[in-house]
N, C-alpha and C positions, 0 to 999 in steps of 0.2 A: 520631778517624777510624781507620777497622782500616787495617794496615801492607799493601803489596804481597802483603809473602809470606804473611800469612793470608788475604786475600782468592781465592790464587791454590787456595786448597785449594776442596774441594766443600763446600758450607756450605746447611744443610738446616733451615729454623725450620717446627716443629710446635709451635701454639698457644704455650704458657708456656714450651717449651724450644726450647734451640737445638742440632742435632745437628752438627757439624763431622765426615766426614768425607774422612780423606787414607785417601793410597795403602796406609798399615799400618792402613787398621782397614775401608776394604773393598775387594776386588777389583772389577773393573767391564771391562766390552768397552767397547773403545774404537769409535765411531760418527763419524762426518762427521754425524750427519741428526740428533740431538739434539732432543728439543721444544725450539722457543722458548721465552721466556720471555711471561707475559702480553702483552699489548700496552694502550700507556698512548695518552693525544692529549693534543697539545699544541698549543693556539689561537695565535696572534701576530696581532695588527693593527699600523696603522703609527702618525702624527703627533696625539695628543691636546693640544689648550691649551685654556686657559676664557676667550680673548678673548669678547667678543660677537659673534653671538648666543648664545653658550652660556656666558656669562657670565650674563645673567638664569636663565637654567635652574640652573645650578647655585646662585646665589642662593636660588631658589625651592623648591626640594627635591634636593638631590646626589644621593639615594639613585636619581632616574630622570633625572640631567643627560645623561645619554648615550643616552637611549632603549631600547627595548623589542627593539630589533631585536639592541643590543650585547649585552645582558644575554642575551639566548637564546641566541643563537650562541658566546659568548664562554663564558657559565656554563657549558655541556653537555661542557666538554672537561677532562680531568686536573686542569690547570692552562694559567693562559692571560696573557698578557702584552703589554703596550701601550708606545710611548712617549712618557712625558710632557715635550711641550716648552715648559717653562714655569720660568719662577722659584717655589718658592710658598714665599710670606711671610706673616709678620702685620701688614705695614705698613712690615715697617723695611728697611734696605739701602738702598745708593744706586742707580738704575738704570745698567747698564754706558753706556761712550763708544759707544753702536752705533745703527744708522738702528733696528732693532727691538727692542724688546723688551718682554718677556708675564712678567706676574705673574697667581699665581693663591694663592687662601685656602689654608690646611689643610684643609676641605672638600672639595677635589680629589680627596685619598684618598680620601674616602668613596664619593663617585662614582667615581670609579674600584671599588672595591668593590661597589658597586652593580649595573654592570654586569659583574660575574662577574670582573673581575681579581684575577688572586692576586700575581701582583709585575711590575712597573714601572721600568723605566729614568729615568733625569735624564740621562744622560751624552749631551750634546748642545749643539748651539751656544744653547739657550735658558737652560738647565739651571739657571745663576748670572748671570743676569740684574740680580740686586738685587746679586750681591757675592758672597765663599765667607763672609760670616761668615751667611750665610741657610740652610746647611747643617743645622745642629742643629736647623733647625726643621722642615724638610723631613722629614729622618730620624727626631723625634719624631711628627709628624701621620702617617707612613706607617705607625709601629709601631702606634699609638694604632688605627688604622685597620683593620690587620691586613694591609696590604698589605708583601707582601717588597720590599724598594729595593736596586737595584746602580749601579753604573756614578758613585758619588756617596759622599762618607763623610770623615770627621774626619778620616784621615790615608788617604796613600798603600793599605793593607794593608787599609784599610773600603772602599777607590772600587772595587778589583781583585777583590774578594772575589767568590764566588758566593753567591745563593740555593739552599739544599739542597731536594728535596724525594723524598718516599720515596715512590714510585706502585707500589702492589701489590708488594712488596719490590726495587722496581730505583729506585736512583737517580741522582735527574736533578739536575744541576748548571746553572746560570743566570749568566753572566757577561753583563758591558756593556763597551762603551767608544764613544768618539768618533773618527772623524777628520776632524768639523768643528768647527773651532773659530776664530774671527777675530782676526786677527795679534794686534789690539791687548791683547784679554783670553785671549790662550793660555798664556801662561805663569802669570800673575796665577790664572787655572781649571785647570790640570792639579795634583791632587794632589800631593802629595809626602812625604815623612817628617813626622810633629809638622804638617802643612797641610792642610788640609780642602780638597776637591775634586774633579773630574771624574777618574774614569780615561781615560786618551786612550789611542788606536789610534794614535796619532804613535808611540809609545813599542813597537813591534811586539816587542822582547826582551820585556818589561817586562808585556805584555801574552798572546805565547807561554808566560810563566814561569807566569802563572796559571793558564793552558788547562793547561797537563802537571801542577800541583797538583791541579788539578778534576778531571784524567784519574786520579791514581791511588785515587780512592776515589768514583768516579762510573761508573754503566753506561752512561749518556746525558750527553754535556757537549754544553750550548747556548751558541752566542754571539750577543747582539744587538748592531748594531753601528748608528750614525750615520753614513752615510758617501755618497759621490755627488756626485753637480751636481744642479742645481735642473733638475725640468724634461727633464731627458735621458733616455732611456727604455732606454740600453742603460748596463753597468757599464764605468765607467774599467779601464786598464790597472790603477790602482793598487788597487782593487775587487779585481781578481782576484786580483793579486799578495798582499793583507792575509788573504783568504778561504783562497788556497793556503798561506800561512806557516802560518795556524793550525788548518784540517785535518790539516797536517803534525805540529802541536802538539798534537793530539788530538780538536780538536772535531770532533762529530756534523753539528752543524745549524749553522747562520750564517745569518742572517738580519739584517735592516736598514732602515732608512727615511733620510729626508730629502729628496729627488727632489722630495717635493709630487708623485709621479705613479708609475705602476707599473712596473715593472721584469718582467724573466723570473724566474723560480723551475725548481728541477729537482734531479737527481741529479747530482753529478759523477761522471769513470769512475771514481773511489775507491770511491764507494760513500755519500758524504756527501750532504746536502742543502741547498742554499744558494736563498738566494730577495734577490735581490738591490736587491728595493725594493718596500716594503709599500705606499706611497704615504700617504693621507691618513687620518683613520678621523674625528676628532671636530676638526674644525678649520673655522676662516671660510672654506671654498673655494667656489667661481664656476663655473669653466670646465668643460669638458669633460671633460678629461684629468684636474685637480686634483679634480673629484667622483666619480670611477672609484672605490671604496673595496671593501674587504671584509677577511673575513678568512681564513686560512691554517690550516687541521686538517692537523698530522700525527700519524698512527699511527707509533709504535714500537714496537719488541720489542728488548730489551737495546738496541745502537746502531745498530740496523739500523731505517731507516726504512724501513717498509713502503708506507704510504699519503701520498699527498700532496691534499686537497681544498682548492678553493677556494671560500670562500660569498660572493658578490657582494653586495654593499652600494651607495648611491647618497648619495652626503650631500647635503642640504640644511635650510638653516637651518642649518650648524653640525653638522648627527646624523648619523650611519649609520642608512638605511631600508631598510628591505626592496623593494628594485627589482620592477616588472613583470616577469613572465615572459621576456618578450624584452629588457629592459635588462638582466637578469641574463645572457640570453646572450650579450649583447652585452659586457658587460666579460668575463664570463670566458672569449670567446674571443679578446680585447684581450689579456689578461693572458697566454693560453695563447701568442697569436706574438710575445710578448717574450722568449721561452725561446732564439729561436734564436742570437738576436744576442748573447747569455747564455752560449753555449755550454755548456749544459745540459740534461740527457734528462730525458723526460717517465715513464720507467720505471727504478727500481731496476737496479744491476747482476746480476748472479745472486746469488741468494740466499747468503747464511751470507757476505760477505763483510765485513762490520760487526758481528757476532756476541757480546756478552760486554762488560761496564764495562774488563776486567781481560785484557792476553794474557792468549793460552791457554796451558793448559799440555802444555809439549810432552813424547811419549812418547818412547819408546826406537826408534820405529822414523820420529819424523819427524812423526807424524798428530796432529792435532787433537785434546786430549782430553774428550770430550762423555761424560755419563753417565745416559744414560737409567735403568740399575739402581739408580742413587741416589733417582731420582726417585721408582721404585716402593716404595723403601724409606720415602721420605719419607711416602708416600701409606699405606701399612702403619701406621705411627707416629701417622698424624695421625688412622686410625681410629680404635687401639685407645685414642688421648686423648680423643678424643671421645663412643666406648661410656661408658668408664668402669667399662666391668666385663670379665673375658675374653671372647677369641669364638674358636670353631672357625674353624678354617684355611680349609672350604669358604666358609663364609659371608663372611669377606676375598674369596677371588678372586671370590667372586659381587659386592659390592657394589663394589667395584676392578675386575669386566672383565678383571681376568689369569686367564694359565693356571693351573691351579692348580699343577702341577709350578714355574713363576716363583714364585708365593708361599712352597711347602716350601722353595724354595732361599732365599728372603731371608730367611723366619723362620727358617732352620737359621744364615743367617749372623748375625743379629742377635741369636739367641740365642746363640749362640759369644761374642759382644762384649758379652754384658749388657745389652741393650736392649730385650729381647723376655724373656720368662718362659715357663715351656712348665707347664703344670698338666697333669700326666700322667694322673692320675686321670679329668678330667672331659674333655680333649684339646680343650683352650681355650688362649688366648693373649693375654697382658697386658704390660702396660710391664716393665720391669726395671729392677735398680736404677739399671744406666750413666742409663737415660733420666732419672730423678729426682738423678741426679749431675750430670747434665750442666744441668739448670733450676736446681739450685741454685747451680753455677756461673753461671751466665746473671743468675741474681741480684743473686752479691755482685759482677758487674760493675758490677751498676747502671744501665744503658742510659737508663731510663727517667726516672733522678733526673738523668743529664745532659742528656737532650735535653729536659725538662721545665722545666732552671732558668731559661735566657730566655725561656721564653716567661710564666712565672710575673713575671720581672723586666718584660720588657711590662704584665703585664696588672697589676701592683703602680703601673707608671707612670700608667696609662692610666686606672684606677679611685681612683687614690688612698690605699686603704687595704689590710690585710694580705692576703697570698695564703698559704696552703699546699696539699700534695698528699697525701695520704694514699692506705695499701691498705688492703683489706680482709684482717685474720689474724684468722681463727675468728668468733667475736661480738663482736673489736672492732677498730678503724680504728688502725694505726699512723701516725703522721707522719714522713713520710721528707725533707719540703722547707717550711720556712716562710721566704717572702719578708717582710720590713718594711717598709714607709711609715714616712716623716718621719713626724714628732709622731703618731704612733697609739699608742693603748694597748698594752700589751705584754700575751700572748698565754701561754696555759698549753699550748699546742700544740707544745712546741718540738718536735724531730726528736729521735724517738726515746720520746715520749710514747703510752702507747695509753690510747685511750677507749671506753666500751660504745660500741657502732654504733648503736642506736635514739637516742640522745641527741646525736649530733652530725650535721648535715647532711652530711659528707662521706659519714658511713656511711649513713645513708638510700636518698644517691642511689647507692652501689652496693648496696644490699640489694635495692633498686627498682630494678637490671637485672639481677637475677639471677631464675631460673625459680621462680614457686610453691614446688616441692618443698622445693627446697635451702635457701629461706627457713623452709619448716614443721619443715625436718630440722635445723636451728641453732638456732629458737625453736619447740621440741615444743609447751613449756606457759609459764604464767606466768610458774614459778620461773626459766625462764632468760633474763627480763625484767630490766633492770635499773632502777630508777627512782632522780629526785631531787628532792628537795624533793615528793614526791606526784606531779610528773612525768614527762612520757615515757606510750609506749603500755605498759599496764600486762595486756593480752593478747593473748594471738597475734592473734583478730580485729580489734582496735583495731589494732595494727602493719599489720594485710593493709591497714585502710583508708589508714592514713596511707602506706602506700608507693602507694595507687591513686592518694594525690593528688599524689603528686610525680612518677608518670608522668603525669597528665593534665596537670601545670603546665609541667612540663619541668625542673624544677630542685625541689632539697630546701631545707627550711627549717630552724635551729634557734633558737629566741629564748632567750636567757639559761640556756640549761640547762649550758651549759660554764662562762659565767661571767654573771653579772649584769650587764645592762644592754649585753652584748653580741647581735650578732644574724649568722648568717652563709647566705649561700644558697652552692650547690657544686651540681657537672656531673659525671656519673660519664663517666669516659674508657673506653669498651669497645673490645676489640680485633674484628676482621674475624669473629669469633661472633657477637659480641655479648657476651660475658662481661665485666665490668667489671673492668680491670687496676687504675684506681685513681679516686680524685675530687679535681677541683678548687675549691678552697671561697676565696672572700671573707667580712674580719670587718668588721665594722663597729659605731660607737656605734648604738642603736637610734634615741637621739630623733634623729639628725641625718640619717636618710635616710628620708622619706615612701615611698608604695608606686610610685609612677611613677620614686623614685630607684633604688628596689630592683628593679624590673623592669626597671632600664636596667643594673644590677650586673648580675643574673643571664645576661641578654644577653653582658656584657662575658667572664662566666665562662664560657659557652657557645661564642663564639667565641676563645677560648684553648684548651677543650677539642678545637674541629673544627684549630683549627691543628697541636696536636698527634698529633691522630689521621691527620693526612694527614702530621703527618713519620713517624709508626709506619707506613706502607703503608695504614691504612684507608681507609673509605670517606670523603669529607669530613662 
């Protein structure tokens, strides 16, 4: 995680580099009105379990147990999040001493998954239903899954933790807790040091301490909470009291379920967003009030929530449906006069008052420091990486929209610091060495081999067999990350190993997302073919075909060319161009995986790719 004091500087990423700067490397006017930052949405719905009826449905197929309506609504947003109130086991655990309780398969995840969830709470009075030693299971079936879990975890410091996620470079922080829990299994369920279990909202220090962690390396911190009476339609004193302690802790949003029924949602005068009872979404409900369902779109920009929509849903049988015209008006102006009782605005306070992951940083004269000039610079930098060749000064402010006197003044300051190159001759303009200094630093940090190694350790768990991640240097694939599987063959990829690219599947599949050219410009002719054993594409138009086919499949293939009797398919990870940073590859014995095992590999490796690419800020 970057420290406070780095984050508080102006921090500028253009494609492969990252430009950091402070106050000694450029000057800037200080503004109040700053661009925003993109704006992300974030879905929440309320109460999921897989009692029946939607216990057969997810028997039947997980991948649609929640229906068509979840899955649109839920899928179309950043990232979107439910809570699941259920135990889920594979059979074992004893059921708690309590009048209810709900167990559900590992399957769960997947449906959940299904319908467009990307992470999920436990932390609830269902949660451990079978026991805390049901824990590891839970927590394996969500990774396997691909779903993020909070509110639940092996000790104390797993329940508390957040889910990260990087939305267009701003990121979002996801925490859980409880503060329903029943006398007899509270203490028995609440976390603790070396104890697997729930994070509780009893523990409101305990629980502030992780909101101010998640505050100082997060632009957006989210809390979902369990919390309420059954049934009651406006929030407890102690509701407001939990929501205030951790606004004041730092969270953005706070949000919640348990009621079984809707609550108000709104702005507080801070400037936060709280919604104070989601009500039902995928559950056995009957009544009126308990089948009111939907779900909750908010827009953000850094920690300012901008938009707040609500999309009406109607459960029956168990699902969230898309209500008639007038049932959708009907809950959502149900939902709209819960707000008052709530003490909650239906409008943002004035603008910029939520602004930024990180205080700002303050000037000498008291104001706000925003840097619009930074941004034009950034915008300058990401052109001329993107040309790839010099360009005259006019042609910048023409395809940037600045004046052109703005552009001479940031190319005069960027060239002063190294970041810009002035070709006098031809009066063009190109990177500088600072900027090639600065990516190479950005390198040996390594960003990418960290945030890359759990998810490789997932998708090592979840597949069974070897994972690594390779980049692409010149015409061949370095390995920068090899995960092991139990009892697998041992692998000539170690970290730090490079291989011709046409002969290993990781290089394929980024040879196969980079443009025509830059593939014909690497492999002119034959000679710069490498072959083995007689194999491999042995000309440039043989290579064109076999990269057609690994775009038309989705994934690359290499059988036995690394090593005998091995086979491995890979996913090239491309950043928000489309340029491939790196690829991630599964090995495998050949005779032990038929083409439907290897099509459910490639899958697996596919979805570790989109996980990662949405923690780098991409697209999913």
């Amino acid at each position: 995680m970057p420290s406070t004091r780095a984050r508080r500087r102006v921090t500028l990423a253009a494609g492969g580099l990252v430009l950091v700067l402070g106050a000694a490397a450029v000057s800037v006017v200080v503004h109040r009105d700053a661009p925003p930052p993109p704006p992300v949405t974030i879905a929440f719905a309320g109460d999921v379990h897989f009692a029946p009826p939607l216990a057969g449905r997810l028997a039947k197929d997980p991948a649609t147990a929640l229906g068509t309506h979840a899955a649109s609504t839920l899928g179309a947003a950043d990232v979107a999040m439910v809570n699941l109130e259920t135990a889920v086991t594979e059979g074992g655990g004893r059921p708690a001493p309590k009048q209810f309780t709900f167990t559900a398969p590992p399957t769960a995840f997947e449906a959940l998954r299904g319908a467009g969830v990307d992470v999920t709470t436990m932390a609830n009075n269902h949660g451990l239903d079978h026991g805390a030693s049901q824990v590891p299971v839970a927590v394996r079936a969500a990774r396997e899954a691909g779903v993020a879990l909070v509110g639940i975890g092996r000790d104390e410091d797993a329940a508390y933790a957040p889910a990260w996620f990087t939305l267009r470079g701003q990121r979002v922080a996801v925490l859980s807790a409880t503060s329903v829990l029943d006398d007899e299994v509270r203490d028995a369920w609440t976390a603790g040091p070396g104890k697997p279990g729930l994070a509780s909202a009893k523990r409101v220090d305990r629980l502030r301490q992780a909101v101010r962690a998640a505050r100082e390396d997060a632009d957006l911190v989210v809390v979902y909470l369990h919390w309420g009476r059954e049934l009651v339609t406006c929030p407890a004193p102690a509701q407001r009291e939990l929501q205030g302690a951790l606004v004041g802790a730092g969270a953005d949003v706070v949000v919640g379920s348990h009621a079984h029924a809707l609550l108000g949602g709104g702005w507080t005068s801070t400037g936060a967003y709280v919604d104070y009872g989601l009500g039902n979404f995928g559950f056995y409900a009957k009544r009126e009030v308990t089948t009111q369902s939907g779900v909750l779109v908010l827009t953000a920009r850094g920690r300012q929530v901008t938009d707040a929509r609500w999309v009406p849903a109607r459960i029956r049988a168990g699902v969230p449906r898309a209500p008639s015209a007038e049932d959708a008006a009907a809950i959502g102006t149900a939902k709209a006069g819960l707000r008052e009782c709530a003490d909650l605005r239906a409008e943002p306070p004035s603008p910029g008052r939520r602004t930024g992951g990180a205080p700002a940083l303050p000037c000498e004269d008291g104001a706000v420091a925003n840097a619009p000039a930074a941004g034009h610079a950034l915008d300058v930098l990401e052109l001329l990486a993107r040309r790839g060749e010099p360009v005259p000064a006019a042609a910048i402010a023409r395809d940037l929209g600045l004046p052109r006197s703005t552009v001479y003044h940031l190319l005069s300051l960027l060239r002063d610091r190294g970041y810009v190159s002035h070709l006098e001759a031809e009066r063009r303009f190109g990177l500088g060495l600072a900027a090639y200094e600065l990516g190479a630093a950005y390198q040996r940090s390594a960003p990418l081999e960290r945030m890359s190694r759990a998810t490789l350790d997932r998708l090592v768990d979840a597949s069974g067999h070897n994972a690594h991640l390779a980049v692409l240097h010149g015409r061949d694939v370095l390995y920068v990350i090899e995960q092991r599987a139990p009892r697998r063959p041992h692998l000539v990829t170690d970290v730090g190993v490079r291989l011709p690219a046409t002969l290993t599947a990781t290089g394929l599949a980024m040879l196969a997302a980079l443009p025509a050219a830059q593939v014909r410009a690497l492999f002119p002719s034959a000679d710069a073919l490498v072959r083995r054993d007689g194999r491999g594409p042995d000309t440039p138009l043989r290579l064109k075909e076999v990269l057609t086919g690994v775009r038309r499949r989705g994934y690359a293939l290499e059988d036995g060319l690394v090593t005998p009797g091995l086979r491995s398919v890979a996913v090239a990870l491309a950043d928000h161009t489309g340029h491939p940073l790196a690829a991630v590859a599964v090995t495998f014995p050949a005779d032990e995986v038929d083409a439907a095992a290897e099509a459910a590999l490639a899958a697996l490796v596919t979805g570790a790719v989109r996980s990662l690419r949405r923690r780098l800020g991409g697209a999913p």
